[in-house]
MIKOLZA-387264 format. One record per atom (N, C-alpha, C, O, CB): residue in one letter; z, y negated, x. Coordinates in steps of 0.05 Angstrom, whole numbers, padded with zeros to 5 digits, always signed. Last residue first. Glycine has a CB too. Example, Ala and Ser with C-alpha at 12.3 -4.5 7.8 and 13.67 -1.06 7.14 Angstrom:
s+00142+00045+00257/s+00143+00021+00273/s+00157-00001+00258/s+00161-00023+00268/s+00114+00012+00282/a+00156+00114+00264/a+00156+00090+00246/a+00156+00066+00264/a+00169+00066+00285/a+00181+00089+00226/
END
This chain:
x+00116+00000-00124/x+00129-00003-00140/x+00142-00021-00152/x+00156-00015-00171/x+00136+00007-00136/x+00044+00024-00140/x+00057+00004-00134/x+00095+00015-00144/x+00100+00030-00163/x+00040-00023-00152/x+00019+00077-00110/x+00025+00062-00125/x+00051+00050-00117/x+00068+00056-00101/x+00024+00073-00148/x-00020+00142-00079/x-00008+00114-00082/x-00001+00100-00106/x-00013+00108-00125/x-00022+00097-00071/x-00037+00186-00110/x-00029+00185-00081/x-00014+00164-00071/x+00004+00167-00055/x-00051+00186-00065/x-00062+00191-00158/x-00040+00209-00152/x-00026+00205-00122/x-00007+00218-00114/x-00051+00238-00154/x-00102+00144-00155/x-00075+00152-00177/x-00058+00162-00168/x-00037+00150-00166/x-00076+00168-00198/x-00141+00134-00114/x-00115+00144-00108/x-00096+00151-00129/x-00075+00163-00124/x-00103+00125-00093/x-00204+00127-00124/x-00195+00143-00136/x-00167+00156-00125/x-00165+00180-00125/x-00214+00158-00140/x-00213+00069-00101/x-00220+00097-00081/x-00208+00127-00090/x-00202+00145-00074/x-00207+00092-00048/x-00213+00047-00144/x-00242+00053-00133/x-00240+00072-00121/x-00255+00091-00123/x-00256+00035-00118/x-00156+00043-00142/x-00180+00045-00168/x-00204+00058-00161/x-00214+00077-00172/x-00190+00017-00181/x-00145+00018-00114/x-00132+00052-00121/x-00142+00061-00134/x-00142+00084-00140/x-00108+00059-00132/x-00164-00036-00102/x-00171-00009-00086/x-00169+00014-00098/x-00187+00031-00096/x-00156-00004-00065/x-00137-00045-00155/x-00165-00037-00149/x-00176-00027-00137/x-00193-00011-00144/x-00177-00046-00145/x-00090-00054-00141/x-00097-00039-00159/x-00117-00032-00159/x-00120-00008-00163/x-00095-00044-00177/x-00089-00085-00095/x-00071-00056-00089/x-00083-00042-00108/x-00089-00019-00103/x-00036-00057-00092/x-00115-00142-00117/x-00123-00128-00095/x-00118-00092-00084/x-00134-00078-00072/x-00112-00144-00079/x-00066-00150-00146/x-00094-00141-00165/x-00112-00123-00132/x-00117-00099-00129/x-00120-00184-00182/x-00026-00152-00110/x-00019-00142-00131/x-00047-00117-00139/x-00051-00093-00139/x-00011-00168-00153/x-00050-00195-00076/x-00047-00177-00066/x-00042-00150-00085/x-00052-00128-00078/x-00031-00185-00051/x-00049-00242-00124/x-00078-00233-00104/x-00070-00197-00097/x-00081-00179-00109/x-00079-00258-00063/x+00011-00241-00125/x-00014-00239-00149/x-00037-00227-00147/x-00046-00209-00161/x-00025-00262-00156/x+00025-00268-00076/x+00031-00236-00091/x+00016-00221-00120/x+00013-00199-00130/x+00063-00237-00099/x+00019-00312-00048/x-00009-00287-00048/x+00004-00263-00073/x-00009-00245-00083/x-00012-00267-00005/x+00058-00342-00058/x+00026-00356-00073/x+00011-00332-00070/x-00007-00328-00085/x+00006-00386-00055/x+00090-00303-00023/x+00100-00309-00048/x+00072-00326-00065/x+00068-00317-00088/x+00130-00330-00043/x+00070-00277+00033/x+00080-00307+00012/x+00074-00302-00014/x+00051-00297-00024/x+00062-00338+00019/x+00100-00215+00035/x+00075-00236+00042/x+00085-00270+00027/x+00104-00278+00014/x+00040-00221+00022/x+00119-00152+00067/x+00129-00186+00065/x+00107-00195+00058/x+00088-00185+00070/x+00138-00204+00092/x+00134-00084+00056/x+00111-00108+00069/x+00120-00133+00053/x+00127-00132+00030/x+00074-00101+00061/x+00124-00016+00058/x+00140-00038+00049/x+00120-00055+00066/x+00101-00050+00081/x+00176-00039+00056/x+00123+00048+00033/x+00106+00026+00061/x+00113+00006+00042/x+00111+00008+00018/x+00064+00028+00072/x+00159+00111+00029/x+00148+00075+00010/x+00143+00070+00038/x+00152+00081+00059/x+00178+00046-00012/x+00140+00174+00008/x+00138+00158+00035/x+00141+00131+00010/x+00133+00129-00013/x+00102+00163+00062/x+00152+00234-00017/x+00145+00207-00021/x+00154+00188+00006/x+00174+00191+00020/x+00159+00196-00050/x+00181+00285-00018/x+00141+00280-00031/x+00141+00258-00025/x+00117+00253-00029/x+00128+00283-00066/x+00229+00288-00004/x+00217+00309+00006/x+00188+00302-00010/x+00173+00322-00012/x+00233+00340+00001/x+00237+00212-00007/x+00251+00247-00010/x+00229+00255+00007/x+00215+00242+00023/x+00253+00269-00048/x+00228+00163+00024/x+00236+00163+00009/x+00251+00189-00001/x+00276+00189-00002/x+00222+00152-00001/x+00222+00139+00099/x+00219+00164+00077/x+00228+00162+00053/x+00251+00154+00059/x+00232+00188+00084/x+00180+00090+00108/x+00209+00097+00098/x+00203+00124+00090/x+00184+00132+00076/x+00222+00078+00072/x+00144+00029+00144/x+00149+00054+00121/x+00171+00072+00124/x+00183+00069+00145/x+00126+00074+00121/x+00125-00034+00143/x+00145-00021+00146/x+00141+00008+00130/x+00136+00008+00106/x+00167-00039+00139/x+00075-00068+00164/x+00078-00047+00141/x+00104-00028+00157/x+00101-00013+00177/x+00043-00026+00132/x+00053-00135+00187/x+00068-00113+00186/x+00072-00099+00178/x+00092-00110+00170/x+00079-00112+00187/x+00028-00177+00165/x+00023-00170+00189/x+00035-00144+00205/x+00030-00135+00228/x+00029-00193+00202/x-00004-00190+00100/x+00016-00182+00116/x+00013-00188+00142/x-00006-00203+00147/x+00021-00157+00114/x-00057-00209+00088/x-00031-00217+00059/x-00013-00203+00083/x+00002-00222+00081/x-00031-00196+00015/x-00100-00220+00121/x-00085-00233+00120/x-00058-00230+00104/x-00040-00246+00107/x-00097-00248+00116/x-00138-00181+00122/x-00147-00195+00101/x-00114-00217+00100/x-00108-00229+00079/x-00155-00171+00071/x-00118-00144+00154/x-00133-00170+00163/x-00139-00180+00137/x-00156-00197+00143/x-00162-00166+00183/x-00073-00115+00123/x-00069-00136+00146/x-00090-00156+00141/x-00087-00178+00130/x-00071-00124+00177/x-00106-00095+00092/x-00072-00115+00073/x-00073-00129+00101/x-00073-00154+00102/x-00028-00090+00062/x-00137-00054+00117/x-00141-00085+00100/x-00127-00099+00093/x-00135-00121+00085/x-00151-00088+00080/x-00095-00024+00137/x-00116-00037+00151/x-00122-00064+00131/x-00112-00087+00132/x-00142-00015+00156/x-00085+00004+00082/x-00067-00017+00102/x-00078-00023+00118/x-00069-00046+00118/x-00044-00011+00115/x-00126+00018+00065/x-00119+00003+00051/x-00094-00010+00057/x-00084-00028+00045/x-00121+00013+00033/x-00138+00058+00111/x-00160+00048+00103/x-00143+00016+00083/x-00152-00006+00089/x-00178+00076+00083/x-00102+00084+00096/x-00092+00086+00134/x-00115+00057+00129/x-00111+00036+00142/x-00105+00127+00165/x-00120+00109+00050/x-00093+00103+00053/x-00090+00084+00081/x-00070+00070+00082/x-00075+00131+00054/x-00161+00145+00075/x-00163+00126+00051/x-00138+00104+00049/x-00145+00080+00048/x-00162+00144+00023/x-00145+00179+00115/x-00157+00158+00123/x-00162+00128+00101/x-00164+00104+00105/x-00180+00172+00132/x-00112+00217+00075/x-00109+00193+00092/x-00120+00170+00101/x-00111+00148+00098/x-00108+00198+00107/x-00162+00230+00040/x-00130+00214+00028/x-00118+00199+00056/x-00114+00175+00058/x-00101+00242+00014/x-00186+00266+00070/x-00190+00249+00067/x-00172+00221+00053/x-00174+00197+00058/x-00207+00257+00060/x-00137+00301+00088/x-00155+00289+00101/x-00166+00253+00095/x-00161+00231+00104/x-00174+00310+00098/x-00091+00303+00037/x-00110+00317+00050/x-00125+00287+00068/x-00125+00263+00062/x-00131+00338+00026/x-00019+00299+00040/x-00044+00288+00032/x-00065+00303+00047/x-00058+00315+00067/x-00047+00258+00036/x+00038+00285+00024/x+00023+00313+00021/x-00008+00302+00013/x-00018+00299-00009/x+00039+00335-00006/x+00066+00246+00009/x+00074+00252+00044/x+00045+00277+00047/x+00036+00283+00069/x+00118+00272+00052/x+00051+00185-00027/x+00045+00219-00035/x+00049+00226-00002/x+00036+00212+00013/x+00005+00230-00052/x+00076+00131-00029/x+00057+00143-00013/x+00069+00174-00021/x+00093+00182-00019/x+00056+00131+00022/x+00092+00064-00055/x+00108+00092-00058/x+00074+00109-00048/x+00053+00101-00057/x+00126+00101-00100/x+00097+00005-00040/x+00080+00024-00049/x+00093+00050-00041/x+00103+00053-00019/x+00052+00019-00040/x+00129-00062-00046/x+00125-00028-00037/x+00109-00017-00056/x+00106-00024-00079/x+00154-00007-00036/x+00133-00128-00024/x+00121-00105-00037/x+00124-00078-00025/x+00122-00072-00001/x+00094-00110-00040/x+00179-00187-00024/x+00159-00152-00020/x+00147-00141-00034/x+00150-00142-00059/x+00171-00127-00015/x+00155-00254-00005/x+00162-00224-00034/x+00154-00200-00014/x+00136-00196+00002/x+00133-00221-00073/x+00175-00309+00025/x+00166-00287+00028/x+00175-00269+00004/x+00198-00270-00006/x+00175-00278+00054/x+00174-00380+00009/x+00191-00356+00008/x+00173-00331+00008/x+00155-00330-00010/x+00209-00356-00017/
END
């Protein structure tokens, strides 16, 4: 059985925030946990990027989302929902 996941996306980003972002969906793909990133407007500040994976990865993928956000210092730009 497939889980989603969303991540709620800051619409108001600088430069580098993108590519950072554009950077950590790139990897959700080839690293296999998706093949697709659906995204949504949510209001006037927030984008969600949605996404399917198996259900044995959502754990992986979870710790994987946090860390990136971690390292590439996103707090204010991404998160899980």
């Amino acid at each position: 059985m497939d889980k989603a996941i969303q991540l709620k996306v800051r619409k108001d980003l600088n430069h580098r925030q993108q590519l950072t972002v554009i950077k950590l969906k790139g990897n959700l793909i080839s690293k296999g946990y998706t093949e697709i990133i659906h995204i949504m407007d949510q209001d006037d500040e927030f984008h969600i990027n949605s996404f399917e994976t198996a259900a044995e990865k959502k754990n992986d993928v979870h710790q994987y989302i946090t860390a990136f956000i971690n390292s590439e210092n996103l707090c204010d730009t991404v998160s899980l929902t």
